[in-house]
C-alpha positions as CSV (number, residue, x, y, z in Angstrom):
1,X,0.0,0.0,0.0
2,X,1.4,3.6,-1.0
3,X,2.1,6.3,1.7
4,X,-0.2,9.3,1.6
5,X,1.7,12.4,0.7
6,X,-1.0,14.1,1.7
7,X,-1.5,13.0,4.4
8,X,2.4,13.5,5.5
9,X,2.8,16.5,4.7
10,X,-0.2,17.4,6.5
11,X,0.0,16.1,9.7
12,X,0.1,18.2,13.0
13,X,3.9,18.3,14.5
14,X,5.0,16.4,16.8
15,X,6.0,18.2,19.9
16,X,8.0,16.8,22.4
17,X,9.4,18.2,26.0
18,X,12.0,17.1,28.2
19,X,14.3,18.0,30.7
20,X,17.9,17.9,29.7
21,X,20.3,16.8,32.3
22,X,23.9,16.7,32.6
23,X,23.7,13.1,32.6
24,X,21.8,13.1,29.5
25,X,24.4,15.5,27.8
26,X,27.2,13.0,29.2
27,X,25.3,9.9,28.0
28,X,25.2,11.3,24.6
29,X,29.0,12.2,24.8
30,X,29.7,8.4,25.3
31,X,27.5,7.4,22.8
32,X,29.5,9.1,20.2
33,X,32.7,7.9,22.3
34,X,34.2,10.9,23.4
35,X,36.0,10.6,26.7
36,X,37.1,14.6,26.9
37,X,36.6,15.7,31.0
38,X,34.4,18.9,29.3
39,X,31.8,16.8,27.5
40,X,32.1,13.7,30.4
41,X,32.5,15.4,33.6
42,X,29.8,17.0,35.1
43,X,31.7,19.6,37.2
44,X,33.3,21.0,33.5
45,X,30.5,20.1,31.3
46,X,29.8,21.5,28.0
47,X,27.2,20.1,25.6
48,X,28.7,18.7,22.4
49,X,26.4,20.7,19.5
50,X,25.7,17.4,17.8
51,X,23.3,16.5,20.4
52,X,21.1,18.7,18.9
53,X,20.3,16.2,16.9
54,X,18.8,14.2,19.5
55,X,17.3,16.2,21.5
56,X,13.4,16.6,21.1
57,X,13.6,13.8,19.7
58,X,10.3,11.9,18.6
59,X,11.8,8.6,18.5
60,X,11.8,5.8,15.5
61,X,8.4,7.6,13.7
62,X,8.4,5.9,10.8
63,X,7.2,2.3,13.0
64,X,4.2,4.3,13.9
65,X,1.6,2.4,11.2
66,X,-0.4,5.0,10.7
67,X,2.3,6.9,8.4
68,X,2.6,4.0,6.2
69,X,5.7,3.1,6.0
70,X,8.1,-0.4,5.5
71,X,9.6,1.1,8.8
72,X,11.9,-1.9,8.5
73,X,13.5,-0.7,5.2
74,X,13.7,3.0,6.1
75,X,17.7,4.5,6.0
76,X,19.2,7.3,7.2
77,X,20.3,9.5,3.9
78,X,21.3,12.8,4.4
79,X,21.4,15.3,7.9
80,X,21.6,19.3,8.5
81,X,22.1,20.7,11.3
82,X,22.1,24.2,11.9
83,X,23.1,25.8,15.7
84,X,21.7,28.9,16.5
85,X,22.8,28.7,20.0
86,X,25.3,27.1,22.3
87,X,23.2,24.1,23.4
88,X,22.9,24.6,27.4
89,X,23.8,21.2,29.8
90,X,20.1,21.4,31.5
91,X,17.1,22.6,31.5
92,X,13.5,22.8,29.7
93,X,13.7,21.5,26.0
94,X,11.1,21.6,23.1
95,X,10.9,19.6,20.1
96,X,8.9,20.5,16.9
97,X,8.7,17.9,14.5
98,X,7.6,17.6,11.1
99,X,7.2,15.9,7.8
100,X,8.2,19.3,5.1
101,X,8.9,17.5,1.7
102,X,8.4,14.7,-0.2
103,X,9.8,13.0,-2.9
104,X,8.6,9.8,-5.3
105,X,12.3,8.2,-7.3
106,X,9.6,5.6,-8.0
107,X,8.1,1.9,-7.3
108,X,11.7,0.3,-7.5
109,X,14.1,3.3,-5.6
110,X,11.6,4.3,-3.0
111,X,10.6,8.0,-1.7
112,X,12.6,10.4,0.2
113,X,11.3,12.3,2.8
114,X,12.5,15.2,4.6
115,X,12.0,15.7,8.2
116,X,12.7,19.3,10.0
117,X,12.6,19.9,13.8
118,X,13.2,23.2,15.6
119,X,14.7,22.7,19.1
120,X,13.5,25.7,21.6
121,X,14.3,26.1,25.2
122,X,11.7,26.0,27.5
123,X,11.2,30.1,27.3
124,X,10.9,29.6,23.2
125,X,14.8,30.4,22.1
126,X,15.4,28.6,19.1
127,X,18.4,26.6,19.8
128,X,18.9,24.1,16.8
129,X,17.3,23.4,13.4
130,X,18.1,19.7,12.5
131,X,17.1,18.2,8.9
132,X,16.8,14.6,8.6
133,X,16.3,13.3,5.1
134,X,15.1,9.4,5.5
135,X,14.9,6.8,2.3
136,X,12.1,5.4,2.2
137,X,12.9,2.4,0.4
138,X,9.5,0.6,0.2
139,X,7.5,3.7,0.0
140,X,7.9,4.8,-3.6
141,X,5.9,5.2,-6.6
142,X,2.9,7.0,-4.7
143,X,2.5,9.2,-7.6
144,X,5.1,11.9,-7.0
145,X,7.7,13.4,-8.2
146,X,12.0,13.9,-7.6
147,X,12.1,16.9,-9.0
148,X,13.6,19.3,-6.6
149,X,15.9,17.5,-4.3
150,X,18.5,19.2,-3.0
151,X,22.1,18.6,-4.3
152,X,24.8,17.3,-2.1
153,X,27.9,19.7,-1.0
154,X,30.9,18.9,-3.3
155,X,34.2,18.0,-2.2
156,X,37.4,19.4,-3.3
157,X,38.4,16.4,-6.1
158,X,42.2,18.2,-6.6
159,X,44.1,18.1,-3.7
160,X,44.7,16.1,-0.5
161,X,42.5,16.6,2.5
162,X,44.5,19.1,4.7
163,X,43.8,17.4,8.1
164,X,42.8,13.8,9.0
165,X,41.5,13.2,12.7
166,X,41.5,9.4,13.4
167,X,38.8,8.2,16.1
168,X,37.8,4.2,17.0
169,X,34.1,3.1,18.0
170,X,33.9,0.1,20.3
171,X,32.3,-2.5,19.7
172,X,29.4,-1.6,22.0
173,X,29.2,2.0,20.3
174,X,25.4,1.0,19.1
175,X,23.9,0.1,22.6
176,X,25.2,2.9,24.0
177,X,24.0,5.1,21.6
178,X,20.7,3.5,21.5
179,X,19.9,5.3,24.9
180,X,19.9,8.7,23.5
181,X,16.9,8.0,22.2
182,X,16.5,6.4,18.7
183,X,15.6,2.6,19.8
184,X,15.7,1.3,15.9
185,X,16.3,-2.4,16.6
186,X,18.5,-2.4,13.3
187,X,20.9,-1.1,15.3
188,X,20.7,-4.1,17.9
189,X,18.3,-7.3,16.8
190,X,20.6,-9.2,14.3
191,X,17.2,-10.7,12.8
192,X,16.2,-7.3,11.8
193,X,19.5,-6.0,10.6
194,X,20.0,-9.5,8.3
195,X,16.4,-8.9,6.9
196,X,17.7,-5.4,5.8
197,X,20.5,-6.5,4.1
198,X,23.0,-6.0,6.6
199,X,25.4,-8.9,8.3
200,X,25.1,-7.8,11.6
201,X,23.4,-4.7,13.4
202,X,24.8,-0.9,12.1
203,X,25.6,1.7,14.4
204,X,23.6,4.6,13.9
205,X,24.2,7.4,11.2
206,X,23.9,9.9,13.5
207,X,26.6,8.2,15.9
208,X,29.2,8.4,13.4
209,X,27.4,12.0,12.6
210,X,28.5,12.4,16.2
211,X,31.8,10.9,15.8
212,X,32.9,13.4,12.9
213,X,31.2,15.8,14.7
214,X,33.9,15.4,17.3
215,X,36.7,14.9,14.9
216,X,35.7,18.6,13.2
217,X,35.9,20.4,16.3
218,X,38.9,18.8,17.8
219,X,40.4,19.3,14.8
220,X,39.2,22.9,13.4
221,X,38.0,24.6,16.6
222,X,40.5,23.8,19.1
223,X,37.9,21.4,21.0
224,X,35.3,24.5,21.3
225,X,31.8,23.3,20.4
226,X,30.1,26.7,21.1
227,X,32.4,27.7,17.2
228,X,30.5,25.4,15.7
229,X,27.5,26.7,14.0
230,X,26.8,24.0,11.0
231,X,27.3,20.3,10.4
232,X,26.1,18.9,6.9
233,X,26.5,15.3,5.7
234,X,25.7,12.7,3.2
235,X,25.7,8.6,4.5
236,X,27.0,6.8,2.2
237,X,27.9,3.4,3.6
238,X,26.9,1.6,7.3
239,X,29.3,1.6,9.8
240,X,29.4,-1.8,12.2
241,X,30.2,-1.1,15.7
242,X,34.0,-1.5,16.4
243,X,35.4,-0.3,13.3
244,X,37.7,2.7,12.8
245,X,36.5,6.2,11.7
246,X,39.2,8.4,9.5
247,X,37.7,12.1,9.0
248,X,39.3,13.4,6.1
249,X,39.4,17.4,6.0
250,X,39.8,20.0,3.6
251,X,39.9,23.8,4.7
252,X,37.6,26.0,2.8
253,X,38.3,29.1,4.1
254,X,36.1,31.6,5.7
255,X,35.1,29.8,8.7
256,X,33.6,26.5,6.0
257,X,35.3,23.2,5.4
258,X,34.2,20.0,3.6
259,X,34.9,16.2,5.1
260,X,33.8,13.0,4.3
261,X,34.8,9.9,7.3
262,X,36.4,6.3,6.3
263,X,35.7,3.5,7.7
264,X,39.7,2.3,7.9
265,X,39.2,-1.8,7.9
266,X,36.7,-2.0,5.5
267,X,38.7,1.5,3.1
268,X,35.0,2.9,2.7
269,X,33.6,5.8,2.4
270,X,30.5,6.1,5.1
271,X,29.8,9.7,5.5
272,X,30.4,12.1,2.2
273,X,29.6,15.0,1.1
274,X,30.4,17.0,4.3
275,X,30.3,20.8,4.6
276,X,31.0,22.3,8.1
277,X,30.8,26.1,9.2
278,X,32.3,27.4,12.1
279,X,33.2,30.6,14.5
């Protein structure tokens, strides 16, 4: 049965309030294995702007059955993230959720949707603006169209990266990371992650999002995450819990670089396209 684009597109947000919590910030932080006293240590603690990403967050929507989905061939394609604020350690947070495009590539390649959410403090600052565009690889051919999509940032293709930052993942990255929120049991059933293709369960995009996240501000910002203001990638290939992460970066000047990360044993590329801008 085809998704409803209509339907989609207009359905209410989904709004979602917490409290965030040192621990929560430090939970994340592990998640995405950083062991740095500032983003671990509650006494030093600053909040790592890649958990922006996570926070609000609705959970795994697309297993709710009323948006129609094959939730259990849905990937991670592209996410934006844009930080309006340095993201505070506690307090009141608000989540806006919603469904903003839609794109058909057709009964055989699926649909693409695009998901934005708007993360406010409690007193309505607008923190964060996170993109999430999600392949809906059992959705398509609802009668749409692919006109439109946006184009991914280009790398440099004539020169070396200027700066490589290697970082591991353990081997129990994913169940960690699981507890920031997105509970996806491809990331932790091996039935499910064998049914989607995959040998074994994947640690999440937005882990290794995280991980590169890390890598750009240790290696461009001198370890300050309030100088980062955007983080802009492309996956391009699963990453399985334990494997090595090589960030390859190339200086663009004015306060923009592009990356794309490595998974070293395996020599491919899993995150590409990458376009970071920073203080």
């Amino acid at each position: 049965m085809a998704i409803d684009p209509e339907f989609l597109l207009g359905r209410a947000p989904i709004v979602v309030r917490e409290q965030l919590t040192p621990r929560i910030c430090i939970l994340y932080a592990l998640g995405i294995g950083a062991e740095d006293l500032e983003f671990t240590f509650e006494e030093k603690l600053s909040a790592l702007p890649t958990l922006a990403a996570v926070l609000g967050y609705p959970g795994f929507m697309w297993r709710d059955p009323a948006l129609g989905a094959d939730w259990r061939k849905v990937l991670h394609g592209e996410q934006a993230t844009v930080i309006h604020q340095p993201l505070p350690t506690q307090g009141e947070i608000v989540g806006t959720t919603r469904i903003v495009k839609l794109f058909d590539k057709g009964p055989t390649k699926g649909a693409v949707a695009v998901v934005e959410r708007q993360v406010t403090d409690g007193a309505g600052t607008l923190l964060a603006t996170t993109t999430m565009t999600t392949l809906l690889r059992g959705d398509g051919g609802f009668g749409g169209t692919s006109e439109g999509m946006a184009v991914p940032h280009a790398l440099p293709g004539d020169r070396a990266p200027d700066l490589v930052r290697v970082l591991p993942t353990a081997t129990n990255q994913a169940l960690i990371y699981r507890m920031s929120g997105d509970l996806n049991p491809l990331h932790i059933d091996p039935e499910v992650a064998r049914a989607a293709g995959f040998e074994r369960p994947i640690l999440h995009g937005l882990a290794t999002y995280g991980i590169a996240g890390r890598a750009l501000i240790a290696g461009l910002m001198d370890n300050d995450p309030a100088r980062l203001k955007r983080l802009d990638v492309r996956f391009s290939s699963p990453v399985y819990p334990g494997e090595t992460i090589s960030t390859e970066i190339w200086r663009d000047g004015d306060g923009r670089a592009s990356f794309r990360s490595i998974a070293v044993e395996r020599n491919v590329v899993v995150l590409n396209n990458g376009l970071v801008e920073f203080a």
